[in-house]
VOPAGU-2260 file (C-alpha; in pm, 1 decimal, decimal comma):
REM VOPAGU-2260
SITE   aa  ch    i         X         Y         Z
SITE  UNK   A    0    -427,4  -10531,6  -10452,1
SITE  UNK   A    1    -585,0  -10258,8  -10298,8
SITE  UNK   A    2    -864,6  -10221,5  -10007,1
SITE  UNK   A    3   -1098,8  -10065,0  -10255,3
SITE  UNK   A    4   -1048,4  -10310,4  -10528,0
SITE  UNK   A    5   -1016,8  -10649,1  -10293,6
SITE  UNK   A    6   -1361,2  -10525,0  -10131,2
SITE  UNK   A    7   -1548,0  -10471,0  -10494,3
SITE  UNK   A    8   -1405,9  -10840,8  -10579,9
SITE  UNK   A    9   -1492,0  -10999,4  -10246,1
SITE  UNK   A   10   -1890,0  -10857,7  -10262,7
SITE  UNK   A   11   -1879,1  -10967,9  -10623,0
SITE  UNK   A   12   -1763,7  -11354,0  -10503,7
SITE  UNK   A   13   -2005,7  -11302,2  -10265,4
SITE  UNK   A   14   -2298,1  -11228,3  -10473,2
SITE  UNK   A   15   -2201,1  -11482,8  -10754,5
SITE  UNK   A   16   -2212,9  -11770,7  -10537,6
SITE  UNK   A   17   -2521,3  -11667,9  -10378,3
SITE  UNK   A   18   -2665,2  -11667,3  -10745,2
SITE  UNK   A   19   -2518,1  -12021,3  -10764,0
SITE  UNK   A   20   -2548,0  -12161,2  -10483,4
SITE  UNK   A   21   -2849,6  -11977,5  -10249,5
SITE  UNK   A   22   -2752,5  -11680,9  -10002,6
SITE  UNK   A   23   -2765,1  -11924,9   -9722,8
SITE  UNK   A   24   -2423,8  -12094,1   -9813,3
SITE  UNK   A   25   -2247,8  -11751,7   -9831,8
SITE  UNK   A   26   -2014,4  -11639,9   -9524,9
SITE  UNK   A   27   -1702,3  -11395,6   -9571,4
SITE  UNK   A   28   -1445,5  -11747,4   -9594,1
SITE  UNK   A   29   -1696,4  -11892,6   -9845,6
SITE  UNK   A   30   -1656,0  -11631,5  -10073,4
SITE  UNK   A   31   -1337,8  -11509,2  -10040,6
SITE  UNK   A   32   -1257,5  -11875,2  -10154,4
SITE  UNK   A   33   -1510,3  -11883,7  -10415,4
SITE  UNK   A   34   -1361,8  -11586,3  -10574,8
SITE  UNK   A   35   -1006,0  -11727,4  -10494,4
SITE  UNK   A   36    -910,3  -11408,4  -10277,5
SITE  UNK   A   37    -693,9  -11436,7   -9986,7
SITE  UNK   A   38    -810,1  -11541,4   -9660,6
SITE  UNK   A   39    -616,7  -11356,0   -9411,2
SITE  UNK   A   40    -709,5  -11013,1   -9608,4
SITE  UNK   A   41   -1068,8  -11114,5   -9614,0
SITE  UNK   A   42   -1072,3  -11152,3   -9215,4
SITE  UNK   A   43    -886,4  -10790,1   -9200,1
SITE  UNK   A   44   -1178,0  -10587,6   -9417,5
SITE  UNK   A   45   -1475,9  -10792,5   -9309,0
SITE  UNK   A   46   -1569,3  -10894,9   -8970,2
SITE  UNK   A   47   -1889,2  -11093,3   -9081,8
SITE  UNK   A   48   -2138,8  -11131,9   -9362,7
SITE  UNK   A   49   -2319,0  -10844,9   -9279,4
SITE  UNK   A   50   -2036,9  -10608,9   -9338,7
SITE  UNK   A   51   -2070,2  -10763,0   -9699,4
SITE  UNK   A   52   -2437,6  -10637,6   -9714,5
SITE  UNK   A   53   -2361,9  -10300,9   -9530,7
SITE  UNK   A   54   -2063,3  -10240,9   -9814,0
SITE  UNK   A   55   -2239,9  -10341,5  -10099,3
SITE  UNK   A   56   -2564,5  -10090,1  -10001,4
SITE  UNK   A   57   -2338,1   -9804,1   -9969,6
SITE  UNK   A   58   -2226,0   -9865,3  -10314,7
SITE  UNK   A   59   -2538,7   -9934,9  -10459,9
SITE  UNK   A   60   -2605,6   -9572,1  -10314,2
SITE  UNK   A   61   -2268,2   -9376,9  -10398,3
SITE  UNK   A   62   -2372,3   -9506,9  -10749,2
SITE  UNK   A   63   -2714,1   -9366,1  -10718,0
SITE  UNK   A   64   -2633,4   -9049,5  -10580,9
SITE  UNK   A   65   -2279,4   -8987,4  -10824,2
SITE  UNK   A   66   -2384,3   -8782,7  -11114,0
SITE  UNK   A   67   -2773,5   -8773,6  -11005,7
SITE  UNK   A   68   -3008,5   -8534,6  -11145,4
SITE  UNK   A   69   -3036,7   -8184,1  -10998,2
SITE  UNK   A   70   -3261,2   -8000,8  -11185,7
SITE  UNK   A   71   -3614,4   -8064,0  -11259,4
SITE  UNK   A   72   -3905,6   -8096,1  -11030,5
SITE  UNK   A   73   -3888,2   -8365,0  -10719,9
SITE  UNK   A   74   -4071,6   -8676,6  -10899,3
SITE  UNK   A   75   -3814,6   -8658,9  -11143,0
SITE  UNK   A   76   -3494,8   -8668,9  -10955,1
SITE  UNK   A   77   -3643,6   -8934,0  -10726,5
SITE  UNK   A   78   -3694,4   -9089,2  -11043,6
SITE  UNK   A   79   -3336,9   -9136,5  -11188,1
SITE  UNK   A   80   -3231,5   -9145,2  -10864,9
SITE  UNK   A   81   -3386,2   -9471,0  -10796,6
SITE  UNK   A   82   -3339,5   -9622,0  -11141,5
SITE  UNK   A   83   -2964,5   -9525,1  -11090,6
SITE  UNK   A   84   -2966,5   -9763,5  -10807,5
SITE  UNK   A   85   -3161,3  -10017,7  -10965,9
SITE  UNK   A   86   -2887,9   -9996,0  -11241,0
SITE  UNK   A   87   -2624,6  -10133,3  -10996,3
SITE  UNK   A   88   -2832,5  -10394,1  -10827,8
SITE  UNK   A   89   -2868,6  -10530,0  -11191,2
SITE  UNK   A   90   -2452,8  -10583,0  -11201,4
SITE  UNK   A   91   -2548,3  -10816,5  -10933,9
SITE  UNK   A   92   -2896,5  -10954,1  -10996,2
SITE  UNK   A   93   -2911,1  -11277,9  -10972,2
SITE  UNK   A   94   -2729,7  -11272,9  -10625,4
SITE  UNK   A   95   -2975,2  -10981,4  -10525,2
SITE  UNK   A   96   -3274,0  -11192,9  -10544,3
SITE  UNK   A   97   -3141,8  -11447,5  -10411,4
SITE  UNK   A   98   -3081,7  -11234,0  -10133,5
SITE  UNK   A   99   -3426,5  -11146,6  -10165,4
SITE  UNK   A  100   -3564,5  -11464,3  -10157,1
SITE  UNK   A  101   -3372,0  -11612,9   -9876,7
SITE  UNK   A  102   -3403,1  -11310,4   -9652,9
SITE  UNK   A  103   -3787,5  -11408,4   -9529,4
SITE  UNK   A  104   -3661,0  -11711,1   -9390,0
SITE  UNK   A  105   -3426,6  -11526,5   -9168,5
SITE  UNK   A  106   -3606,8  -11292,7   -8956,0
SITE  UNK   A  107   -3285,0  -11100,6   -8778,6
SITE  UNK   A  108   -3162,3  -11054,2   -9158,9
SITE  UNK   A  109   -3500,8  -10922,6   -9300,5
SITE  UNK   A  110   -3518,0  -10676,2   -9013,7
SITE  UNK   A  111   -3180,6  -10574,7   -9094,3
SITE  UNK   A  112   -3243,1  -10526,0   -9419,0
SITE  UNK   A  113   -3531,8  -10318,9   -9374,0
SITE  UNK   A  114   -3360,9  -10076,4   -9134,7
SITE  UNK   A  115   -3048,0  -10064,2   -9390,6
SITE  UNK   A  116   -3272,7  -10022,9   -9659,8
SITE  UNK   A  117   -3488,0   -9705,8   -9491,3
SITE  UNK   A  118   -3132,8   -9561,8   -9428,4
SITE  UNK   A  119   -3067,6   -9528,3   -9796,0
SITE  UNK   A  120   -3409,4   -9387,3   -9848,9
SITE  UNK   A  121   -3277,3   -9078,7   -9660,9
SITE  UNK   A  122   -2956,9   -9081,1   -9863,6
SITE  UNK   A  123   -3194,7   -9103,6  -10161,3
SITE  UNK   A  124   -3434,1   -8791,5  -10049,0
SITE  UNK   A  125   -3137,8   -8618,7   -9989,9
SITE  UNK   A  126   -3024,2   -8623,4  -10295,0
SITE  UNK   A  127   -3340,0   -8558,9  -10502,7
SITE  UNK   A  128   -3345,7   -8230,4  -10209,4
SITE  UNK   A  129   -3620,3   -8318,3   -9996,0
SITE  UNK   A  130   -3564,7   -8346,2   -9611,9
SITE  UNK   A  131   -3498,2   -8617,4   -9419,4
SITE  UNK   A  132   -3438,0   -8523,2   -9106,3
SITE  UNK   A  133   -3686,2   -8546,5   -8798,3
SITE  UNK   A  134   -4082,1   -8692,2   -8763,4
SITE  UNK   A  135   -4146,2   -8605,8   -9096,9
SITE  UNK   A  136   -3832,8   -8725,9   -9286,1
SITE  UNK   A  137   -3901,7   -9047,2   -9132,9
SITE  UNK   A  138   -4267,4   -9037,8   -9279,2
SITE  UNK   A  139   -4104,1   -8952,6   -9620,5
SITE  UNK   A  140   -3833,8   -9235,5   -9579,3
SITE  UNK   A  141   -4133,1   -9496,5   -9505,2
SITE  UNK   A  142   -4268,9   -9382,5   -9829,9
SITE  UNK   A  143   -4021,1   -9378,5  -10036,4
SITE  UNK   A  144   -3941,0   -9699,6   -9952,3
SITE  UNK   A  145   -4300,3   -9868,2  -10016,4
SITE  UNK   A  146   -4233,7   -9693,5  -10378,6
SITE  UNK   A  147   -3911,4   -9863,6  -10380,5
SITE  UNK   A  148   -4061,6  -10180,5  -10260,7
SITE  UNK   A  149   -4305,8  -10188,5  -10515,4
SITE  UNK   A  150   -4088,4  -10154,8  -10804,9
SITE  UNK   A  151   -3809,5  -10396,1  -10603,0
SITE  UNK   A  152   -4087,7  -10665,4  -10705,0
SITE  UNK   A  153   -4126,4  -10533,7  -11121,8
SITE  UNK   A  154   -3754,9  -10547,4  -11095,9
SITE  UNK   A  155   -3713,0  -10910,0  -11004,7
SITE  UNK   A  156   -3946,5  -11019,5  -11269,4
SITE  UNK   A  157   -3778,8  -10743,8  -11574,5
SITE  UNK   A  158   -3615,3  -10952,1  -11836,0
SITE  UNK   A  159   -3541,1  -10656,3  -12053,9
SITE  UNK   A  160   -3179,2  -10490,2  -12100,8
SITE  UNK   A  161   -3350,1  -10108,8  -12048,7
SITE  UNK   A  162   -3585,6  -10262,0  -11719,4
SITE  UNK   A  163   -3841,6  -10060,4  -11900,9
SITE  UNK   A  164   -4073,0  -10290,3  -11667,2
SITE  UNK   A  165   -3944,7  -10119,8  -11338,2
SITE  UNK   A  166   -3907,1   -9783,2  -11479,0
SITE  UNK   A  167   -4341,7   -9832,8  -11533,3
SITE  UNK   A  168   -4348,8   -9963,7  -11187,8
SITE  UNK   A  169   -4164,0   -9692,7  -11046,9
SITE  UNK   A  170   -4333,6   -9452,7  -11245,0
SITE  UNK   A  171   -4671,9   -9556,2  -11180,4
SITE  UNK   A  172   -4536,9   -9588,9  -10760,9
SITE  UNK   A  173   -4386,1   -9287,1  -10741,6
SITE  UNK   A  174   -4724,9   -9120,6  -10928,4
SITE  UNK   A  175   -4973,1   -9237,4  -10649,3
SITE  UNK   A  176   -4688,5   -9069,6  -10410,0
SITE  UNK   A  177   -4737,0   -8760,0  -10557,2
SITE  UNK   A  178   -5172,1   -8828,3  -10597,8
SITE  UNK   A  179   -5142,6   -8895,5  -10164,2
SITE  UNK   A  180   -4877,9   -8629,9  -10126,2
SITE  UNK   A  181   -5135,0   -8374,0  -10273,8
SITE  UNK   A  182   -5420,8   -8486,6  -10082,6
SITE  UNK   A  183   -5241,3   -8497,1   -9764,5
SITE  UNK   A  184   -5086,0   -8143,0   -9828,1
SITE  UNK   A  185   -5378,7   -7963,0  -10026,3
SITE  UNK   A  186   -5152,6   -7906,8  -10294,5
SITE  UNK   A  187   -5223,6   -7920,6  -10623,5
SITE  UNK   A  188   -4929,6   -7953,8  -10925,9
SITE  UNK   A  189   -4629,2   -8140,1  -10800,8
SITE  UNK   A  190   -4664,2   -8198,2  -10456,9
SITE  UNK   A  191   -4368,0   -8367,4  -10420,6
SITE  UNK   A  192   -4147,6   -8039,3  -10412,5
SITE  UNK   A  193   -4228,6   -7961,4  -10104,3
SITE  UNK   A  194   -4243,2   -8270,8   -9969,5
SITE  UNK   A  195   -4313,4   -8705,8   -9985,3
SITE  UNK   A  196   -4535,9   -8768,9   -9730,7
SITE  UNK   A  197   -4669,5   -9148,6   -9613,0
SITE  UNK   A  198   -4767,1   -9278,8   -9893,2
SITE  UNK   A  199   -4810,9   -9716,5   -9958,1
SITE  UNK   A  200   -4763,9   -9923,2  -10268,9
SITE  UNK   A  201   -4984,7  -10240,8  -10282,5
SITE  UNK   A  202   -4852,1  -10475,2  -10067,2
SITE  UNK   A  203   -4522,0  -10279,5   -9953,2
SITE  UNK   A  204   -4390,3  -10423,8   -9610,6
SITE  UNK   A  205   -4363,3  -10133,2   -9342,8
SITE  UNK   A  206   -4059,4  -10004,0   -9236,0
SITE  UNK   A  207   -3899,6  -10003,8   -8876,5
SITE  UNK   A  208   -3845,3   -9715,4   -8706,9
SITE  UNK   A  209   -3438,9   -9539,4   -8733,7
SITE  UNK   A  210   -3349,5   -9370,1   -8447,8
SITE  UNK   A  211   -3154,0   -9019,6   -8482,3
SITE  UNK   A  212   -2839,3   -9215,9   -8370,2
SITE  UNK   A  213   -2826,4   -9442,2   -8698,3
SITE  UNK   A  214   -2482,9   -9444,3   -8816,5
SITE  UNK   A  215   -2589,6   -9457,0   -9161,1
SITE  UNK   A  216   -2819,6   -9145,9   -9159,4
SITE  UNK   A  217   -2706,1   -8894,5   -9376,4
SITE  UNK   A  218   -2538,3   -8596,2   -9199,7
């Protein structure tokens, strides 16, 4: 078996028995077992859980980002995007939220999370072709992800096979973006071309701060 393929099937184990049995009983043994993968390689590719979590984001946004929209105004590409990345958290979902739901009650994991999560957000803007370098690509990251937080939430309650519930969600998120984006800028018309600037979504958790030296930044 390859590296490439034995890492898709152990973050699949993993995922699948945190659907079935809560996040918190999932370590690199327990699912390399629960998928019936071999130990010894499972202790060569992954030194701990989080390198489970840190593979399976960088998927989630190599899937976004493959074959992404590049034409078309900012809001748009943002858009699919997004809803690209949503698309492979669904081949997951029920180990996602749980995820989700246990993270709160494991502070050193939420934070984690968070600054993994703002990471991709600059990945993300990248890719649509907005900035996200320096003070003001980490204004635009923060944004972005209160508009991905917000439709995170519509996403964990969509039932339907299109998740034309989190498409609204992110539509109706990534619209008040582009309402604050225009009064921040004095910009009328899509303001998000030029740029996303702090925006929140009701309720969205703030983001920690990345520093310039974060591995996962896009170069």
């Amino acid at each position: 078996m390859s590296k490439d393929r034995f890492e898709r099937d152990l973050i699949k184990a993993a995922f699948d028995l945190a659907a079935q049995q809560g996040w918190r009983r999932v370590s690199v043994a327990a699912a390399a077992r629960h998928g019936g993968l071999d130990l010894a390689m499972a202790r060569q590719h992954f030194v701990c859980t989080g390198m489970i979590l840190a593979r399976f984001g960088r998927a989630a946004d190599v899937h976004a980002l493959h074959g992404a929209m590049t034409e078309g105004v900012v809001r748009d590409r943002l858009f699919d995007i997004i809803m690209r990345r949503f698309d492979y958290l669904q081949q997951h979902r029920d180990g996602v939220i749980a995820l989700i739901r246990y993270a709160p009650t494991d502070p050193l994991l939420a934070l984690w999370l968070q600054r993994t999560n703002l990471a991709s957000m600059g990945w993300i803007l990248e890719g649509a072709g907005v900035s996200s370098r320096g003070v003001r690509g980490e204004l635009r990251k923060r944004g972005l992800l209160a508009v991905s937080a917000w439709a995170l939430r519509a996403w964990m309650r969509d039932e339907s096979e299109d998740l034309s519930s989190t498409m609204a969600a992110l539509d109706v998120a990534l619209m008040r973006a582009d309402q604050a984006a225009n009064q921040f800028s004095g910009r009328r018309g899509d303001a998000m071309d030029a740029a996303i600037e702090p925006v929140t979504a009701p309720d969205a958790p703030d983001a920690p701060f990345v520093p310039d030296d974060d591995p996962d930044r896009p170069s």
